[in-house]
C-alpha positions as CSV (number, residue, x, y, z in Angstrom):
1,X,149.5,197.8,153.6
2,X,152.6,198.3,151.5
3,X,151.3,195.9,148.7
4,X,147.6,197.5,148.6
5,X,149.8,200.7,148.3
6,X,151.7,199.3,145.1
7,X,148.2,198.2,143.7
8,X,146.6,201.4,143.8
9,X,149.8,203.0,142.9
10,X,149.5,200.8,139.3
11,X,146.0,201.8,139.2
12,X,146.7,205.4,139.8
13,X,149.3,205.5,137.1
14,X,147.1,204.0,134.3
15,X,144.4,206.3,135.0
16,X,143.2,209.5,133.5
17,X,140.7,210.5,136.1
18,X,142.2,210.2,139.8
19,X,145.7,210.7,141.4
20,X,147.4,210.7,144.6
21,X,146.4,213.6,147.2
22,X,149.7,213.8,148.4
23,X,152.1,215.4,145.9
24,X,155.4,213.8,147.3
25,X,155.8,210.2,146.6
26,X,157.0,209.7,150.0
27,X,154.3,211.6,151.9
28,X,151.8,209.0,150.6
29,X,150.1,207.1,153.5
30,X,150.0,203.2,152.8
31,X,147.2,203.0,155.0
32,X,144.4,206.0,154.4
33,X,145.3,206.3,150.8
34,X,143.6,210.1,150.0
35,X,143.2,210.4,146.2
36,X,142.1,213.3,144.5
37,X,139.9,214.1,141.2
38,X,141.8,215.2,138.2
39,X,139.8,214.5,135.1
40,X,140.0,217.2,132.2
41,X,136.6,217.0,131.7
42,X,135.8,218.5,135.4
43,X,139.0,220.0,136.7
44,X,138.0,223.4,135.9
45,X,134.7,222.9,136.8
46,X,133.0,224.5,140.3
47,X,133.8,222.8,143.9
48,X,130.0,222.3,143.7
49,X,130.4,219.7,140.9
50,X,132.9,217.8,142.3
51,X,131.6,217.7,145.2
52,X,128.8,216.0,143.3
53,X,130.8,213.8,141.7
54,X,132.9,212.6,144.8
55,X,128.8,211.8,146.4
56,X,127.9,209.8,143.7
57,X,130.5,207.8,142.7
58,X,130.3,206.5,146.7
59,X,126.6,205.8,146.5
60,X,127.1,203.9,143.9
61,X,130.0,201.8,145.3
62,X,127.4,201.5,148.6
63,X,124.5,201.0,146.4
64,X,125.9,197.7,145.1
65,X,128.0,196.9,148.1
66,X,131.8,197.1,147.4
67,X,132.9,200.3,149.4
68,X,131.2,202.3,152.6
69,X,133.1,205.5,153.5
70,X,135.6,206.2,150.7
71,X,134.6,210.3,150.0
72,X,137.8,212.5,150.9
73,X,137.9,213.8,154.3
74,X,135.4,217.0,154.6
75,X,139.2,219.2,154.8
76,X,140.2,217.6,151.5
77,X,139.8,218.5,148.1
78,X,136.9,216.5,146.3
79,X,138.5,212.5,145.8
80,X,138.3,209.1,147.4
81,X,140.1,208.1,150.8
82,X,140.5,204.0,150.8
83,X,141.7,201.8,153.7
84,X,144.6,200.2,152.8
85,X,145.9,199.2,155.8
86,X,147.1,195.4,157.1
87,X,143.4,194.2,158.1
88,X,143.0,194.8,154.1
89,X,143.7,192.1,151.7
90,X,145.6,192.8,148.8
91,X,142.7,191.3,146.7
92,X,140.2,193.0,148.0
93,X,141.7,196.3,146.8
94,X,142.1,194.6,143.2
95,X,138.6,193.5,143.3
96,X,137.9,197.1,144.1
97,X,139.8,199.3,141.4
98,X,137.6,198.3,137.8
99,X,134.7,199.4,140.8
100,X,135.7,202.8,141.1
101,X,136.4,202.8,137.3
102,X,132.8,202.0,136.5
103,X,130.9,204.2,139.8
104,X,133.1,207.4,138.1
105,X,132.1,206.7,134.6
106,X,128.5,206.2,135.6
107,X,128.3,209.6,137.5
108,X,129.4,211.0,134.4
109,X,126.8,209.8,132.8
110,X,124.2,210.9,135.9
111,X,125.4,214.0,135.7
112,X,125.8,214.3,132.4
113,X,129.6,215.4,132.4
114,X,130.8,214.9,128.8
């Protein structure tokens, strides 16, 4: 779980769009990894859109198969929530990070966010 941690860590770093739920480094879980929406381009925009966002981006990702139940937890703010934990391979959570690239810069386009 630790090294699925350090890959979305890398991931999360490089990235203009998502980040890390948990504010303090060391309250992030290695295993439910809770990432939040943080794009400029719909930050300030209504709860309504993101919420629209967050839907999209995981029927996309269960439209083509690669994730099933990765929206935030209904108490969260709009984001992702990915299993990282030791029944994961490390793999499949690289195989899955250019997927969530893609499913967010198509609901862009869906929703046409620009």
């Amino acid at each position: 779980s630790n090294s699925n941690l350090n890959n979305i860590k890398k991931w999360v770093k490089s990235s203009h769009w998502i980040d890390f739920l948990a504010e303090n480094p060391k309250t992030i879980s290695s295993t439910s990894i809770c990432l939040k929406l943080i794009d400029p381009l719909i930050i300030n925009e209504s709860i309504d859109i993101k919420n629209k966002v967050e839907k999209n981006i995981v029927q996309l990702l269960e439209k083509e198969k690669v994730a099933y139940d990765i929206g935030s937890y209904r108490s969260a703010p709009p984001g992702l929530r990915i299993w990282g934990g030791p029944t994961i391979e490390s793999e499949d959570i690289k195989f899955l990070l250019p997927w969530l690239d893609w499913a967010y810069s198509e609901t862009l386009k869906q929703l046409n966010i620009d």
